[in-house]
The first five atom37 places (N, CA, C, CB, O) and aatype in JSON, in Angstrom:
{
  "aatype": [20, 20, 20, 20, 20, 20, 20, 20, 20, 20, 20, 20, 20, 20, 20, 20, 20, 20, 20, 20, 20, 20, 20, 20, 20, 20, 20, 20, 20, 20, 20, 20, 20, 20, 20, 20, 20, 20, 20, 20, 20, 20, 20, 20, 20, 20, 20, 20, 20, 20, 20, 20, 20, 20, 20, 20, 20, 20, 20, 20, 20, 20, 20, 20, 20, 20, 20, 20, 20, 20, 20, 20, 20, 20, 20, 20, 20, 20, 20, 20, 20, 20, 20, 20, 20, 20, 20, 20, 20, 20, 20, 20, 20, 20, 20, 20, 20, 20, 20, 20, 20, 20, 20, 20, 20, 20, 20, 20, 20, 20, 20, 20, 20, 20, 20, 20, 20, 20, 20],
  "atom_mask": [
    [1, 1, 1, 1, 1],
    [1, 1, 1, 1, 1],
    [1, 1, 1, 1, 1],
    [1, 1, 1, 1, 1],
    [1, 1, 1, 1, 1],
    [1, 1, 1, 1, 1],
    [1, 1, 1, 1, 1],
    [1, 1, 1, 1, 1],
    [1, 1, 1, 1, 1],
    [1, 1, 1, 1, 1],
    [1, 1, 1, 1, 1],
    [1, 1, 1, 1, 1],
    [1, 1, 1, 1, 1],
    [1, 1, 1, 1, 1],
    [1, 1, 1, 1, 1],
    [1, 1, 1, 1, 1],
    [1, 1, 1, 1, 1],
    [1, 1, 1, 1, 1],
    [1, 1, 1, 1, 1],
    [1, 1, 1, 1, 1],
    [1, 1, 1, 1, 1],
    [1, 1, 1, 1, 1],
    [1, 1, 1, 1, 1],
    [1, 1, 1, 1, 1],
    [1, 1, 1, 1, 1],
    [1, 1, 1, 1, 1],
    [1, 1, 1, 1, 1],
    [1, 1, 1, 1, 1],
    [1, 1, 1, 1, 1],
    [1, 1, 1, 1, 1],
    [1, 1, 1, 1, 1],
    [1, 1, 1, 1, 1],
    [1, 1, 1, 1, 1],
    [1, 1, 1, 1, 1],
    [1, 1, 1, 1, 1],
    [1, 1, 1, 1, 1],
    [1, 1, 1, 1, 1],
    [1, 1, 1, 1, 1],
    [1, 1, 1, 1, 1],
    [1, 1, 1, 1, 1],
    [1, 1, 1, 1, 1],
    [1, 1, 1, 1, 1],
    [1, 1, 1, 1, 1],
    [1, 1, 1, 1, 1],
    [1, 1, 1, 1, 1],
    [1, 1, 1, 1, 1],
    [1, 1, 1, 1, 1],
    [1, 1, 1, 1, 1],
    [1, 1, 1, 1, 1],
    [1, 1, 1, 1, 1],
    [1, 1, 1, 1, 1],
    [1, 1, 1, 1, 1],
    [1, 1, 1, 1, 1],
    [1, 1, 1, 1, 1],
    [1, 1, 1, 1, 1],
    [1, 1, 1, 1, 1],
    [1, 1, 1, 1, 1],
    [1, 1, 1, 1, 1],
    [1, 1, 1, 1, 1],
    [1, 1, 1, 1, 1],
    [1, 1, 1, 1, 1],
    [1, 1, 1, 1, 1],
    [1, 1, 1, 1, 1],
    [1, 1, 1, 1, 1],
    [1, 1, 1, 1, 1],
    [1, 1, 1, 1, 1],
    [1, 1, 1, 1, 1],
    [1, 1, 1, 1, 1],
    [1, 1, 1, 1, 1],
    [1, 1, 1, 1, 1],
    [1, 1, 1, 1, 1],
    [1, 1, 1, 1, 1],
    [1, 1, 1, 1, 1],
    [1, 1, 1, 1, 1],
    [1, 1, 1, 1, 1],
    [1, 1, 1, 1, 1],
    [1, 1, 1, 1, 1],
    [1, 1, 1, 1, 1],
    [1, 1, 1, 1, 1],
    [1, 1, 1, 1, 1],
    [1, 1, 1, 1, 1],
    [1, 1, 1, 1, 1],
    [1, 1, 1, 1, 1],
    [1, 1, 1, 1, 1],
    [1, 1, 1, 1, 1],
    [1, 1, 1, 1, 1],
    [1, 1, 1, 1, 1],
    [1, 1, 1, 1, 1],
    [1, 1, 1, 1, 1],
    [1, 1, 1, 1, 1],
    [1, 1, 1, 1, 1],
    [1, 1, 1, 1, 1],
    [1, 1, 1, 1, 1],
    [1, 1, 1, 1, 1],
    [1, 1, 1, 1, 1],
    [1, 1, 1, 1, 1],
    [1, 1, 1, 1, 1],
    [1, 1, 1, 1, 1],
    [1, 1, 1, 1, 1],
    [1, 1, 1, 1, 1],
    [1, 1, 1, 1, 1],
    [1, 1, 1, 1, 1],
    [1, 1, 1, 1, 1],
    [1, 1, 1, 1, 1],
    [1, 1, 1, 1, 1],
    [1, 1, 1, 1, 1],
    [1, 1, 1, 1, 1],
    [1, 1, 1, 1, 1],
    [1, 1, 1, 1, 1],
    [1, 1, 1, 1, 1],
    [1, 1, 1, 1, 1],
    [1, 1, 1, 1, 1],
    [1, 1, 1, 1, 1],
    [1, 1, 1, 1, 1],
    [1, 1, 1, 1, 1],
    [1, 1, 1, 1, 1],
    [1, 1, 1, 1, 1],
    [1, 1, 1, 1, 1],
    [1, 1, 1, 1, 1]
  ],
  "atom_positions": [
    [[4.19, 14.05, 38.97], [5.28, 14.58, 38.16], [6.46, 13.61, 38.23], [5.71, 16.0, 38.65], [6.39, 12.7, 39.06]],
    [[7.59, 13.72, 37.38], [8.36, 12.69, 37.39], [9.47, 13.74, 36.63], [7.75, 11.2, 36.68], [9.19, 14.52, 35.72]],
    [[10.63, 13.58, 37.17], [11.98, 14.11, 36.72], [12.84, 13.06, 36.27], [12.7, 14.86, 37.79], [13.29, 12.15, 36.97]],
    [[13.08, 13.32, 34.67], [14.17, 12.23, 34.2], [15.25, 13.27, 34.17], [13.9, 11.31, 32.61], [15.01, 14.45, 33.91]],
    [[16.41, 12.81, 34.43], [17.88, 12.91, 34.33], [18.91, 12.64, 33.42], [18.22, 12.38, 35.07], [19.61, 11.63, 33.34]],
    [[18.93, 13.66, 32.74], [20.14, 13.04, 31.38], [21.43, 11.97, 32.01], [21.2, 14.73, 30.56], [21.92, 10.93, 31.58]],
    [[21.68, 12.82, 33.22], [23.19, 12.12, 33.47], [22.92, 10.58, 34.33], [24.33, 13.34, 34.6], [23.83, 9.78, 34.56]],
    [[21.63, 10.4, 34.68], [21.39, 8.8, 34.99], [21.77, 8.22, 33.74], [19.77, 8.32, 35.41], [22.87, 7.71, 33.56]],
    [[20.83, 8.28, 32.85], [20.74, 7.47, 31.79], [22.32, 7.57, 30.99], [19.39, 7.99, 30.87], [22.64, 6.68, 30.19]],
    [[23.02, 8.45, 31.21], [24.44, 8.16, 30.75], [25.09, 7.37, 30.95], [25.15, 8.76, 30.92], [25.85, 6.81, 30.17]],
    [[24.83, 7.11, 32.44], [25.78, 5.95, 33.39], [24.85, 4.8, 33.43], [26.21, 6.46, 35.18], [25.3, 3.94, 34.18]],
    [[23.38, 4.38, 32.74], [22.87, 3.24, 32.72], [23.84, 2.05, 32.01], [21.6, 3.47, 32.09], [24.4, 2.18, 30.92]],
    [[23.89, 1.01, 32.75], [24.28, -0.49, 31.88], [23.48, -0.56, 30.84], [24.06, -1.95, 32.66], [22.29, -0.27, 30.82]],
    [[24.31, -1.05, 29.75], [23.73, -1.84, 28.92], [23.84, -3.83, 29.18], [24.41, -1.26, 27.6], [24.73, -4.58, 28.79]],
    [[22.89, -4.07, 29.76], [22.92, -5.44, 30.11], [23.4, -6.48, 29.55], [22.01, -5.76, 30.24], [23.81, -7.45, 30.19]],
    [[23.4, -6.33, 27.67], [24.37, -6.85, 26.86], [24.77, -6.07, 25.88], [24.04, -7.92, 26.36], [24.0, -5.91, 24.94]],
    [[26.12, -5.37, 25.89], [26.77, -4.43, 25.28], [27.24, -4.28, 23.86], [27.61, -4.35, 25.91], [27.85, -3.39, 23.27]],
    [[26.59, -5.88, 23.37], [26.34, -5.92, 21.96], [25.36, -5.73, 21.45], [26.55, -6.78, 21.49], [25.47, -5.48, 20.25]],
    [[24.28, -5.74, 21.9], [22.83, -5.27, 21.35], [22.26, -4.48, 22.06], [21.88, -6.21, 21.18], [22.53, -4.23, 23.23]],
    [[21.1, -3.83, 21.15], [20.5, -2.68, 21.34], [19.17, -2.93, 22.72], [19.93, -2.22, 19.74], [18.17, -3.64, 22.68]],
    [[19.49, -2.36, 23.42], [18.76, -1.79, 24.41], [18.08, -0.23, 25.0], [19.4, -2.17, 25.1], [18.32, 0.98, 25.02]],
    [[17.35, -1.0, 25.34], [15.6, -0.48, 25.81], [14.94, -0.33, 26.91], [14.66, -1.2, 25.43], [14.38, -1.28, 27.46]],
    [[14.92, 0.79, 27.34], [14.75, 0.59, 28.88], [13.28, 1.92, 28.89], [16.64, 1.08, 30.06], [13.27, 3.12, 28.61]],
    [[12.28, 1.06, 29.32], [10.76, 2.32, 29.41], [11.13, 3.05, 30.57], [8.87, 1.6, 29.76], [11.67, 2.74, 31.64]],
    [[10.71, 4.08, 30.1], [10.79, 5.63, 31.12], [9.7, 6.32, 31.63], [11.36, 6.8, 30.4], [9.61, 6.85, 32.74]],
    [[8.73, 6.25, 30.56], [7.19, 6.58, 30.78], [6.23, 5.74, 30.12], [6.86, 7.93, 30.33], [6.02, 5.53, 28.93]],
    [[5.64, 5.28, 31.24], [4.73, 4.34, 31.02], [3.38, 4.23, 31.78], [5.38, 3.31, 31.17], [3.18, 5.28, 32.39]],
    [[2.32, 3.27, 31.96], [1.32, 3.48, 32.74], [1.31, 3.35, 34.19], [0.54, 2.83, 32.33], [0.38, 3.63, 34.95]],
    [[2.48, 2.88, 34.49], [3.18, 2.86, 36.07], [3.46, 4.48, 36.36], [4.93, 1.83, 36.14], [3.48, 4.79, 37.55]],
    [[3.61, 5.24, 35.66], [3.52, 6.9, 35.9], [2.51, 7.9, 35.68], [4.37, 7.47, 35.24], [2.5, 9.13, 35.68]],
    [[1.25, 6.51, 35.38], [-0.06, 7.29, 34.77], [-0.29, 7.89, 33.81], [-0.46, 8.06, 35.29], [-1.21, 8.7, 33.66]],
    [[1.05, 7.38, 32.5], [0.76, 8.1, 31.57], [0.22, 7.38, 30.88], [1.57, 8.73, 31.06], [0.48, 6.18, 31.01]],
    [[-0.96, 7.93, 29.64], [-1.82, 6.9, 29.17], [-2.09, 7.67, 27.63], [-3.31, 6.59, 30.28], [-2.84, 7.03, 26.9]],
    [[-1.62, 8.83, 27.12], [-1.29, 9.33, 25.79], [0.23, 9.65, 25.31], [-2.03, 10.52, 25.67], [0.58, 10.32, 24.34]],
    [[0.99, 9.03, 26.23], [2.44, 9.25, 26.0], [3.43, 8.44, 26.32], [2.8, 10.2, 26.52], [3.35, 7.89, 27.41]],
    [[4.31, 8.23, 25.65], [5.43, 6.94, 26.47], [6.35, 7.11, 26.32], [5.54, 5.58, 26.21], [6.42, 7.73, 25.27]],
    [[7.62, 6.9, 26.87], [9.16, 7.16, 26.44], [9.9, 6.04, 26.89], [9.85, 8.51, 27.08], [9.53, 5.22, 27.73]],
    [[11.28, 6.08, 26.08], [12.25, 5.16, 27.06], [13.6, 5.48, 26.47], [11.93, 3.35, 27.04], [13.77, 6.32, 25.59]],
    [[14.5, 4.78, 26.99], [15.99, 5.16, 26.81], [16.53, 3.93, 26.11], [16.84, 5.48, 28.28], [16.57, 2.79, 26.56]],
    [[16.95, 4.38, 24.87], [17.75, 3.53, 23.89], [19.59, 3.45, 23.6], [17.11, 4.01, 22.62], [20.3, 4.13, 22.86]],
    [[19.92, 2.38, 24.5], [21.83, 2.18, 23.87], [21.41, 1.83, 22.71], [23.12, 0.81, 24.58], [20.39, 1.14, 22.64]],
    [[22.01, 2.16, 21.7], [22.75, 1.49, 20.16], [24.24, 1.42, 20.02], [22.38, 2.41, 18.8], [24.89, 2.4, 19.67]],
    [[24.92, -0.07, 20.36], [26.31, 0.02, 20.36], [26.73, 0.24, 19.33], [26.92, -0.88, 20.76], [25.99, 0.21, 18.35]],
    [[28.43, 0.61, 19.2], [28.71, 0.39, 17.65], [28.48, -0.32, 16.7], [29.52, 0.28, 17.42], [29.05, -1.38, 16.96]],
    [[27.64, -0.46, 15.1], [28.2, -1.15, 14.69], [26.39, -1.67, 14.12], [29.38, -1.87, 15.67], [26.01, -2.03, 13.01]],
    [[25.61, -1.5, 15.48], [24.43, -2.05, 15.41], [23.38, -0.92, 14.49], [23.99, -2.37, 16.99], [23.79, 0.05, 13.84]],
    [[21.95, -1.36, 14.64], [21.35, -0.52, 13.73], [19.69, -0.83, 14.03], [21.93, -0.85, 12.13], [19.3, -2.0, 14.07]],
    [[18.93, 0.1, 14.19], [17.64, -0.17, 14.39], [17.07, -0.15, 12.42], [16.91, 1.2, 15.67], [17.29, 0.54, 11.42]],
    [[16.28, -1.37, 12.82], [16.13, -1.24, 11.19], [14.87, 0.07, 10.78], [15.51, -3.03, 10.5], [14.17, 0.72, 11.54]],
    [[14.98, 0.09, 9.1], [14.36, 0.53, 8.75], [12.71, 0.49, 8.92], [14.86, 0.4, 8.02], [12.35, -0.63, 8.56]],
    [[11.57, 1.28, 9.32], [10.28, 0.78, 9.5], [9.78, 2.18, 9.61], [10.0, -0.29, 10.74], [10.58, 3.09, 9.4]],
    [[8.62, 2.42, 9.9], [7.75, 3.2, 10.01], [6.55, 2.9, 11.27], [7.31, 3.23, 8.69], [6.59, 1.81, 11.85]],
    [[5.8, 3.64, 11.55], [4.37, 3.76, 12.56], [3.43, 4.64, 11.86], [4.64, 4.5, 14.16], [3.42, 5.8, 11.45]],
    [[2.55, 3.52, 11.89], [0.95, 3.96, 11.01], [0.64, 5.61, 12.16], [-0.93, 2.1, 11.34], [0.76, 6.68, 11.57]],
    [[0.41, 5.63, 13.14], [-0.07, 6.42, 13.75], [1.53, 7.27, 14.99], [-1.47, 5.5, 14.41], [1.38, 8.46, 15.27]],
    [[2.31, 6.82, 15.32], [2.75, 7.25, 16.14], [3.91, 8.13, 15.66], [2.92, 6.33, 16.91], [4.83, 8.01, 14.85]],
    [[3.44, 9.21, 16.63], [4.47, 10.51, 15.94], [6.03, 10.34, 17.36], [3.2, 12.81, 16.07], [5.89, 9.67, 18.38]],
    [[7.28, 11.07, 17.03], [8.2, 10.7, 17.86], [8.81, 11.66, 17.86], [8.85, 9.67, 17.69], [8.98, 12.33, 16.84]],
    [[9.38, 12.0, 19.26], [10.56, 12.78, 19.06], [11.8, 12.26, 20.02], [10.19, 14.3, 19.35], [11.72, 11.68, 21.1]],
    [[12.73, 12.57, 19.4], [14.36, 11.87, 19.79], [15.35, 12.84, 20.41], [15.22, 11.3, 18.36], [15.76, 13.84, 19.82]],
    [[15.72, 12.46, 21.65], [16.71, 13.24, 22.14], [18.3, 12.71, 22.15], [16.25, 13.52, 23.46], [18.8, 12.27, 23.18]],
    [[18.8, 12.77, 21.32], [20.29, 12.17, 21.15], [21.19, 12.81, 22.41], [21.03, 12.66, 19.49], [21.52, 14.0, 22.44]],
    [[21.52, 11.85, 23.4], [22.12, 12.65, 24.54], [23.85, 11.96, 24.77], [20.96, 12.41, 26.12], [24.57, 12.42, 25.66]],
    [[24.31, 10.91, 23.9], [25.6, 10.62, 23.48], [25.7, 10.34, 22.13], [26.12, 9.61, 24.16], [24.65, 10.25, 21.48]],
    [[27.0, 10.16, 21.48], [27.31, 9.49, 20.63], [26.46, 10.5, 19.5], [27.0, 7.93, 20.91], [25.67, 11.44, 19.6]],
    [[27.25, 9.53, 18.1], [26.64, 10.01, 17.14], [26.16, 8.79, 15.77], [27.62, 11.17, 16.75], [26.88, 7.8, 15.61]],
    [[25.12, 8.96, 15.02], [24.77, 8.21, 14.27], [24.21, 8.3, 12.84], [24.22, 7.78, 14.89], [24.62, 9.37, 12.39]],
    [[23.66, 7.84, 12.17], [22.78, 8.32, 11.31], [21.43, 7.82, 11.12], [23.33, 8.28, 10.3], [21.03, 6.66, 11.02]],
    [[20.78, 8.98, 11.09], [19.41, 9.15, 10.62], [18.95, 8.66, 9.49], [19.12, 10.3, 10.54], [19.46, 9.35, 8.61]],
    [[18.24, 7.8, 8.98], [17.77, 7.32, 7.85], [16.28, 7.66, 7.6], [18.02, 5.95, 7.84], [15.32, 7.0, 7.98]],
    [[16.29, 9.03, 6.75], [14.52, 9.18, 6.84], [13.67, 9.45, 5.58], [14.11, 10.46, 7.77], [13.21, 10.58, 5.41]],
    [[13.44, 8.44, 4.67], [12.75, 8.68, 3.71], [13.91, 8.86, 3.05], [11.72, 9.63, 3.75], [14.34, 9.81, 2.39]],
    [[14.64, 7.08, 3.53], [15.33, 6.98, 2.24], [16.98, 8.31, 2.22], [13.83, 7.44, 0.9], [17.85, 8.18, 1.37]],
    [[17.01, 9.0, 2.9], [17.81, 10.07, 3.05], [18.45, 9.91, 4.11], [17.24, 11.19, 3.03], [17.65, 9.76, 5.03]],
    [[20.02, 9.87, 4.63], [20.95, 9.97, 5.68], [21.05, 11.59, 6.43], [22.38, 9.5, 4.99], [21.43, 12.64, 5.9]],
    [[20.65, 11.4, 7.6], [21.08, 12.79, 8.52], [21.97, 12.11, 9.82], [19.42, 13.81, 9.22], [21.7, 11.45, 10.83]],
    [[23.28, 12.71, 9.11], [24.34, 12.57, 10.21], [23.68, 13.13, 11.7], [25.79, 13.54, 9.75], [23.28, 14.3, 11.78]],
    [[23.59, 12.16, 12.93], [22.85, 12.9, 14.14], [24.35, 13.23, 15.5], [21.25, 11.51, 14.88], [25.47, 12.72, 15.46]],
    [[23.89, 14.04, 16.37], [24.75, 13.66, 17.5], [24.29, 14.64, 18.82], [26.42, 13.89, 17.03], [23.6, 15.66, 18.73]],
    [[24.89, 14.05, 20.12], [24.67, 14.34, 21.19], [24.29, 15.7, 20.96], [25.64, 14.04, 22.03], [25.07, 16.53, 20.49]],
    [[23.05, 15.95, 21.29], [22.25, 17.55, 21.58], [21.18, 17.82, 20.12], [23.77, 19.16, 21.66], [20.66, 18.85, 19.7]],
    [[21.17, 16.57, 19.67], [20.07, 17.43, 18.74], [18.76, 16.42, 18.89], [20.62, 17.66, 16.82], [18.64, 15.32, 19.44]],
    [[18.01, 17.11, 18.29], [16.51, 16.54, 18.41], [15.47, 16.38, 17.14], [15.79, 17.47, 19.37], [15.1, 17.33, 16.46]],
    [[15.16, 15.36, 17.0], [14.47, 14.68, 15.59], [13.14, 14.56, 16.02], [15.07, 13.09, 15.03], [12.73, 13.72, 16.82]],
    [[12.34, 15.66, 15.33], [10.47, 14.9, 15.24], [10.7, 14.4, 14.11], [8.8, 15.99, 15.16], [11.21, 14.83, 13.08]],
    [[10.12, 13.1, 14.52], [9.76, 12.41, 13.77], [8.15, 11.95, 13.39], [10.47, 11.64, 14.11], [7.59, 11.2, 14.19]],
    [[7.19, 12.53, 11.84], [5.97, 12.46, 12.11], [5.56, 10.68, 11.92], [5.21, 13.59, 11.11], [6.28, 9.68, 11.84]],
    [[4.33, 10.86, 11.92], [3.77, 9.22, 11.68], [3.68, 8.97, 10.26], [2.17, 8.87, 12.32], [3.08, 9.72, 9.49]],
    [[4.35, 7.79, 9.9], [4.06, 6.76, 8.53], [5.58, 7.69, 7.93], [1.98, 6.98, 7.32], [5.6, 7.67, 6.7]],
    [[6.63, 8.35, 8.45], [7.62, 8.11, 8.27], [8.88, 7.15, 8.26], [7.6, 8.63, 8.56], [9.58, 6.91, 9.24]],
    [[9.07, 6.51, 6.67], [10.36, 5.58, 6.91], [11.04, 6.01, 7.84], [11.28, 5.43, 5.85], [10.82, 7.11, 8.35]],
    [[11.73, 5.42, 8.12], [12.99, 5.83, 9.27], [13.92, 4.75, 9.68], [12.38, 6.32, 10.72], [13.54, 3.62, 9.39]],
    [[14.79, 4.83, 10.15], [15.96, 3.73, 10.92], [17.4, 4.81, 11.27], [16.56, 2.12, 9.52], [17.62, 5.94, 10.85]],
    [[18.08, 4.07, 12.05], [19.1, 4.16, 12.64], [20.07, 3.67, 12.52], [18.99, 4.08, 13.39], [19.97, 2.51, 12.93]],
    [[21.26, 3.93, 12.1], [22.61, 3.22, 12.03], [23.83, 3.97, 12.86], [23.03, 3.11, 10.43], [24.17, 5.14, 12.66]],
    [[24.38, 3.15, 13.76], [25.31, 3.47, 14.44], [26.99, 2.65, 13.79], [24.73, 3.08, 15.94], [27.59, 1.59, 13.93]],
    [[27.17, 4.1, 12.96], [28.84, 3.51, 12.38], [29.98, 3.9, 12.99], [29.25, 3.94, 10.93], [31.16, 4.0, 12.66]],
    [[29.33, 4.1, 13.96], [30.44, 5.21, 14.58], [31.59, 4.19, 15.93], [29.21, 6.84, 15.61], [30.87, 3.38, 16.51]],
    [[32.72, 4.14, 16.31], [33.1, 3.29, 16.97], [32.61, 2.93, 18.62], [34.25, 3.55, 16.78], [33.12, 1.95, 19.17]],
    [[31.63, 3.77, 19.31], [31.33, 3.77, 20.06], [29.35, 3.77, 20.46], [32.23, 4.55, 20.26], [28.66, 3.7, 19.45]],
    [[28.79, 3.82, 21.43], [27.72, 3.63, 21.7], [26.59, 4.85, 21.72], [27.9, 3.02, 22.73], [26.87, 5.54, 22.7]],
    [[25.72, 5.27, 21.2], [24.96, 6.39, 20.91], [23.57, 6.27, 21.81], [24.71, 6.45, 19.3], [22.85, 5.3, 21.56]],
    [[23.34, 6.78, 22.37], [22.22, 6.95, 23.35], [20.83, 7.7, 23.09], [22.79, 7.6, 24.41], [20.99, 8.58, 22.25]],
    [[19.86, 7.64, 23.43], [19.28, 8.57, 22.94], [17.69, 8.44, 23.95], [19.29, 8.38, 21.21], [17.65, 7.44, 24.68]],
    [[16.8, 9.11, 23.99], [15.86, 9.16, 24.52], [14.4, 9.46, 23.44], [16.24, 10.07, 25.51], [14.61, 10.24, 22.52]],
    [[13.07, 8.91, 23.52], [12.47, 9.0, 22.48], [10.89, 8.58, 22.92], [13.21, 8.16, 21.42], [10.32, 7.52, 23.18]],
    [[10.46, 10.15, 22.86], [8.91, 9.55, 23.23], [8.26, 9.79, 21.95], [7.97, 10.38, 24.58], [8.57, 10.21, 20.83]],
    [[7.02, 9.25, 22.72], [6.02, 8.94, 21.26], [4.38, 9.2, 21.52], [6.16, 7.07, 20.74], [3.98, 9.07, 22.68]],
    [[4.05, 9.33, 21.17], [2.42, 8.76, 21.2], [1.89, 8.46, 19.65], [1.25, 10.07, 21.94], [2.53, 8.75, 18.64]],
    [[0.3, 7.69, 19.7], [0.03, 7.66, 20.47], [0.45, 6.28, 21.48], [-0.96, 8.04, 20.14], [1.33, 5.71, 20.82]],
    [[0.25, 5.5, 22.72], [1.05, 4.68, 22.98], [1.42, 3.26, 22.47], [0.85, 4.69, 23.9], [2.46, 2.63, 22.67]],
    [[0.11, 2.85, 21.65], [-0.34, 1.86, 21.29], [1.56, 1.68, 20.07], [-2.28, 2.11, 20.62], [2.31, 2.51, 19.57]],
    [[1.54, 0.57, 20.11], [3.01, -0.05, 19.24], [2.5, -0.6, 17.96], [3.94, -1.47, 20.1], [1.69, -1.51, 17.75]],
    [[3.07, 0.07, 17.26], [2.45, 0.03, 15.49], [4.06, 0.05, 14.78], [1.19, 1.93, 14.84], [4.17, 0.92, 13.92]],
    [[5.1, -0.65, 15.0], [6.32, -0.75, 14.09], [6.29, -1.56, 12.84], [7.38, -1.28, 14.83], [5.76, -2.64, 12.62]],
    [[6.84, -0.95, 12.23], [6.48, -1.76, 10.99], [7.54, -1.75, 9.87], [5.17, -1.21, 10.38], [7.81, -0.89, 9.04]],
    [[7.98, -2.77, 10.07], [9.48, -3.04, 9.37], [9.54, -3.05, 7.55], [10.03, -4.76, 9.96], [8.92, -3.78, 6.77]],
    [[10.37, -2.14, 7.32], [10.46, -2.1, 5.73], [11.69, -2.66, 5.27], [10.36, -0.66, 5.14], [12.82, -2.4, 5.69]],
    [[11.3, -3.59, 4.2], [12.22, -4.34, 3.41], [12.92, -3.61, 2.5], [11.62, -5.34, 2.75], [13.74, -4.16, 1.76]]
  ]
}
């Protein structure tokens, strides 16, 4: 078993506070082998681009800050306490316009990495 902690990951560094960071949470070092997670800073300003996953479904725990949701082409204003499934071969991206840094947590399966950037 393994206990993650909202209020660690609050007080995590971002190692460079201009770009977006990534830090794995669940991985095969915890024996997980149909599931994976990790903890995402997005500083102000920055933006995970637009893309999709052939197979991997997601869900997002926004635990600071606030941002927007880009999903199929459509903006959903997000913020600290809400939660996004996200299914597979959904456009999607992230934009942080907001003046400060948005956090969030986001597992997935299945684990295998299928991103796939849309122009």
């Amino acid at each position: 078993m393994e206990i993650l902690r909202i209020e660690d990951f609050l007080r995590t560094e971002n190692p460079n506070p201009k770009e977006r960071y990534r830090l794995d949470l669940v991985t095969s070092e915890q024996r997980a082998e149909k599931l994976s997670g990790f903890l995402a800073v997005l500083p102000a300003g920055r933006e995970v681009p637009y893309h999709f996953h052939e197979n991997r479904e997601s869900l997002i725990i926004v635990i600071s800050g606030e941002a927007v949701e880009i999903c199929e082409g459509k903006e959903h204003p997000i913020k600290a306490g809400d939660v996004i499934y996200i299914p597979a071969a959904e456009k999607h991206g992230l934009i942080n316009r907001s003046a400060r840094d948005v956090r969030y947590l986001e597992f997935f399966t299945p684990v295998r990495e299928d991103f796939i950037e849309v122009s």
